[in-house]
C-alpha positions in Angstrom: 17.5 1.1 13.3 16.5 3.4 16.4 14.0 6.8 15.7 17.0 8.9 16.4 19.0 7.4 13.1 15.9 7.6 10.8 15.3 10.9 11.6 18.9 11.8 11.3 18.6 10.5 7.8 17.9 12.1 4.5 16.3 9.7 1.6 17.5 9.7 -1.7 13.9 8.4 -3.1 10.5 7.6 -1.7 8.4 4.4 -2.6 4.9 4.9 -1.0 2.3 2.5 -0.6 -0.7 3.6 -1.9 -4.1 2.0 0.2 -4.2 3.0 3.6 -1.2 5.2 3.3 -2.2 8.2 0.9 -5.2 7.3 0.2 -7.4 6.3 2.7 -8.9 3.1 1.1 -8.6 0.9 3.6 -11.6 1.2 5.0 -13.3 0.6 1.3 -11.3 -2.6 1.5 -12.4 -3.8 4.5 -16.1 -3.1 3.5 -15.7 -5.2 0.3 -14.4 -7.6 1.6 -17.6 -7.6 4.1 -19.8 -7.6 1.3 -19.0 -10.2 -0.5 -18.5 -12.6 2.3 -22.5 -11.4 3.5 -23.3 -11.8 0.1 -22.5 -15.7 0.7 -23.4 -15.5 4.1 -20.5 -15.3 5.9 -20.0 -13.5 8.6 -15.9 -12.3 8.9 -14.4 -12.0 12.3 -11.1 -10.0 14.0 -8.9 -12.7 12.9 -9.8 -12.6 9.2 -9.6 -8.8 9.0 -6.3 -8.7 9.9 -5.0 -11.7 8.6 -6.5 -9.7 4.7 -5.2 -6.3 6.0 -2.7 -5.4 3.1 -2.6 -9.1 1.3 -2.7 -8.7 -2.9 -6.7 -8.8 -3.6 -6.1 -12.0 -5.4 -4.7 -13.9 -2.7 -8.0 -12.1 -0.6 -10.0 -14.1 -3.0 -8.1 -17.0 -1.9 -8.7 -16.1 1.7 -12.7 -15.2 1.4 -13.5 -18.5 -0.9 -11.5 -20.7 1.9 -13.3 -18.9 4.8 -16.4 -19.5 2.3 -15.4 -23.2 2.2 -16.5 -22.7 -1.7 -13.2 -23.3 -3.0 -14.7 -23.1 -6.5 -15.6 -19.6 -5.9 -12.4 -18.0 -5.6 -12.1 -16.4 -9.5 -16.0 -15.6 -8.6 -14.8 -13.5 -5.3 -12.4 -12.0 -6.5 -14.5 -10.3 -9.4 -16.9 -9.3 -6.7 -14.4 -8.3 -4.2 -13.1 -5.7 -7.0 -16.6 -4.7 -8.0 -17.3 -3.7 -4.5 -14.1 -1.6 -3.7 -14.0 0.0 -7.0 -17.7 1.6 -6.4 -17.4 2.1 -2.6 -13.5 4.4 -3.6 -15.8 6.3 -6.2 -18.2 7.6 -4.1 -15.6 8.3 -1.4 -11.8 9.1 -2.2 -10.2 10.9 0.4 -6.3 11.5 1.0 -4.6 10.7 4.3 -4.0 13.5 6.6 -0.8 15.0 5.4 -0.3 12.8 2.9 -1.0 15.6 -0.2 1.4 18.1 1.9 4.3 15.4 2.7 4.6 13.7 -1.5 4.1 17.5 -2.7 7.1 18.7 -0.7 9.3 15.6 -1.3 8.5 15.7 -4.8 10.2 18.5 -5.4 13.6 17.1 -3.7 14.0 13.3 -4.4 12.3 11.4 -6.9 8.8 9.4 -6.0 6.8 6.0 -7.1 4.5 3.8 -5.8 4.4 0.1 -4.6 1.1 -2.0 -4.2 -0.7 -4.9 -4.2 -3.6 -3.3 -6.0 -4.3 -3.7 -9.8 -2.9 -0.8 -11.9 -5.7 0.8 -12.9 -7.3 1.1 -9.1 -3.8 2.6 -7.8 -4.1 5.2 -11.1 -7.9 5.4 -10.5 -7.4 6.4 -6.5 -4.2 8.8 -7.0 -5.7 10.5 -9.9 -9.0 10.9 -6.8 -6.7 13.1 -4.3 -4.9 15.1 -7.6 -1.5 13.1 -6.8 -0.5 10.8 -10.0 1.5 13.4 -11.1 4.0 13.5 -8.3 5.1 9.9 -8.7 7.7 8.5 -11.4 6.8 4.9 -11.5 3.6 3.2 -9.9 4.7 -0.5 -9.5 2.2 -3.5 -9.2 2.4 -7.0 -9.1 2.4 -8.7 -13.1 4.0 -11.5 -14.4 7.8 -11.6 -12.6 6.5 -9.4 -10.2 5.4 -10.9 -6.7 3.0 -8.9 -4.9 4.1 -7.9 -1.2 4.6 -9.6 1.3 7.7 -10.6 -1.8 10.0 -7.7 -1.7 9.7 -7.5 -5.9 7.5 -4.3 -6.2 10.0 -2.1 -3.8 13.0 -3.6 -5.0 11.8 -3.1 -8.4 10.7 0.3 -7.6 13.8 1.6 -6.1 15.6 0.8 -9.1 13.3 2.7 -11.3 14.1 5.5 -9.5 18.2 4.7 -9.4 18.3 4.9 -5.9 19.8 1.8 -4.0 17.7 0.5 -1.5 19.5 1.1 1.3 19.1 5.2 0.5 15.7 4.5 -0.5 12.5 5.2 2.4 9.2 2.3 2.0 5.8 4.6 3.7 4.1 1.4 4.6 0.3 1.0 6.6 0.5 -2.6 6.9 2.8 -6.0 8.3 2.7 -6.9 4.7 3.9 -4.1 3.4 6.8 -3.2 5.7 7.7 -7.1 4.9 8.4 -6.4 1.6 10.0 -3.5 1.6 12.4 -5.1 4.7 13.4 -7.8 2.6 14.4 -5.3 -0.1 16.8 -3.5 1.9 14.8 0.0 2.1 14.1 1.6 5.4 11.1 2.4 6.7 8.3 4.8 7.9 5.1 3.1 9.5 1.9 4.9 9.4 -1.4 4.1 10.6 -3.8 4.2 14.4 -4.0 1.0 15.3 -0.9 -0.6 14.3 -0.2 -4.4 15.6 3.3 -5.2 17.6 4.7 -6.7 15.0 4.5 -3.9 12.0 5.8 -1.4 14.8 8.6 -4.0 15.7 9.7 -3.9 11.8 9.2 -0.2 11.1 12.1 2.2 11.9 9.7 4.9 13.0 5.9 4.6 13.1 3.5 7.4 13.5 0.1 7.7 13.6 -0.7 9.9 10.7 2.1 11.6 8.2 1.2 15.5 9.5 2.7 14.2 12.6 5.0 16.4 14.2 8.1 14.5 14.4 7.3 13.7 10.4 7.4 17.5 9.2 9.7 18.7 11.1 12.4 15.7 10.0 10.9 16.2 6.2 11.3 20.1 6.5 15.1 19.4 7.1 15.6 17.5 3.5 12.9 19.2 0.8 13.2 22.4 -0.5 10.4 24.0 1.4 8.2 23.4 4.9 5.9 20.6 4.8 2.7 22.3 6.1 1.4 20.3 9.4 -2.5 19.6 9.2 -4.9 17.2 7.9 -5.6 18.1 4.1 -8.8 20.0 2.1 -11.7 18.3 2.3 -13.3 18.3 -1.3 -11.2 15.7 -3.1 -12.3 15.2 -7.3 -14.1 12.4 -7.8 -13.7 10.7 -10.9 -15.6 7.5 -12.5 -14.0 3.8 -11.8 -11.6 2.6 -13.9 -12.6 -0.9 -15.7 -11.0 -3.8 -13.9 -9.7 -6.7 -15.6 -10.5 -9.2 -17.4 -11.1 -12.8 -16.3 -8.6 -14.3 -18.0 -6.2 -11.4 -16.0 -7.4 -12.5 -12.7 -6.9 -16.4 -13.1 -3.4 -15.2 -13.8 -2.5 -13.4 -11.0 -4.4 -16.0 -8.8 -2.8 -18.6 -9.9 -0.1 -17.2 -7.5 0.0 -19.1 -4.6 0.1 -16.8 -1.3 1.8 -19.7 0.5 4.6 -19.7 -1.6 8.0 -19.8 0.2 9.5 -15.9 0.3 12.9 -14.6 -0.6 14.5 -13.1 2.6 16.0 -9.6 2.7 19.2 -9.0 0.5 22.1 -9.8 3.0 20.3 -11.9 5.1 19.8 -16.0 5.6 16.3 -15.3 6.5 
């Protein structure tokens, strides 16, 4: 799809990714991830950072322990990895600039949810941080049945909680993972993010460097109810204490997923 179409375009619903995206977590993510491979002296390069950006923390587990070569580790990192982000977001939760003002205004035109690789509780925990839980219908994470992105269950998934068909239904993605999934689920897409590699820009329909971006409001102002205001949000965001994380027995679950697992292609497709 060219920028002229998507912009053309009016969404019927709006599945958001949540790290990275509205809330900017990323960062906390990357300095886990940091931690935990110092704390068993490993030192993570370019290649690793990127190759994590956006995976399902379980399958980063996967990654660190290999990296580690202490494949008996892997439940072990994971825990810490989790640990790590879930103090570093407490001390630190911060919106993305214009996300508050873009998921207010839509919010009151077409129905909203959520779609990420994060456990339940940390999506709750960091929405609940920039006073936004309340604008979203469904929050959709990866459980049993449900493949965590780059799989295209939690948008498909989501887009049918909201009974919008995917093809009417716009993915706000930060990552190659991301716009993967929601690609193979048939919705269109709206990158976001500075330093974006070729390849997510290839796949979005429009990427942008932030979501107050010009371009962004002025195509949103055309389909809510009101103007989205253009600017980077309050500073001041609540804090609130980290949620508990789960259990051991939750995480050998979930990691028992194998990230190398072959991956459905995009409704319509042979890919």
């Amino acid at each position: 799809m060219t920028v002229h179409r998507i912009l053309d375009w009016a969404p019927k619903a709006i599945v958001f990714d949540c790290d990275g995206t509205l809330v900017d977590t990323e960062r906390h993510w990357v300095e886990a991830r940091e931690l935990v491979l110092r704390d068993h002296r490993v030192t993570p390069d370019a290649a690793f950072a990127e190759s994590a950006k956006g995976l399902h923390y379980t399958e980063c587990g996967v990654l660190m322990a290999r990296i580690a070569e202490r494949p008996d580790l892997t439940e072990e990192m994971t825990r810490q990895l989790l640990e790590r982000f879930r103090s570093l977001v407490a001390q630190d939760p911060a919106a993305t600039p214009g996300a508050r003002e873009l998921v207010t205004a839509a919010a009151r035109s077409v129905p909203l949810a959520v779609a990420s690789n994060c456990p339940l509780d940390v999506v709750e925990f960091c929405l609940e941080s920039i006073g936004l839980r309340r604008r979203f219908q469904h929050v959709v994470v990866p459980a049993e049945g449900i493949a965590p992105k780059p799989h295209p269950d939690v948008y498909a998934i989501a887009a049918q909680r909201l009974g919008a068909d995917p093809a009417d239904t716009l993915a706000v993605e930060d990552s190659y993972c991301g716009l993967q999934a929601a690609h193979r689920a048939g919705l269109r897409t709206l990158g976001v993010g500075r330093q974006p590699g070729q390849d997510a820009v290839d796949l979005a329909d429009l990427w942008v460097d932030t979501l107050d971006d010009a371009r962004v409001t002025a195509w949103a102002a055309r389909w809510t109810d009101e103007p989205v205001p253009v600017g980077r949000p309050p500073s001041g965001s609540r804090p609130v204490p980290p949620p508990s994380g789960p259990s051991p027995e939750e995480i050998r679950t979930v990691t028992g997923h194998s990230a190398a697992s072959s991956l459905p292609g995009r409704p319509g497709s042979t890919s």
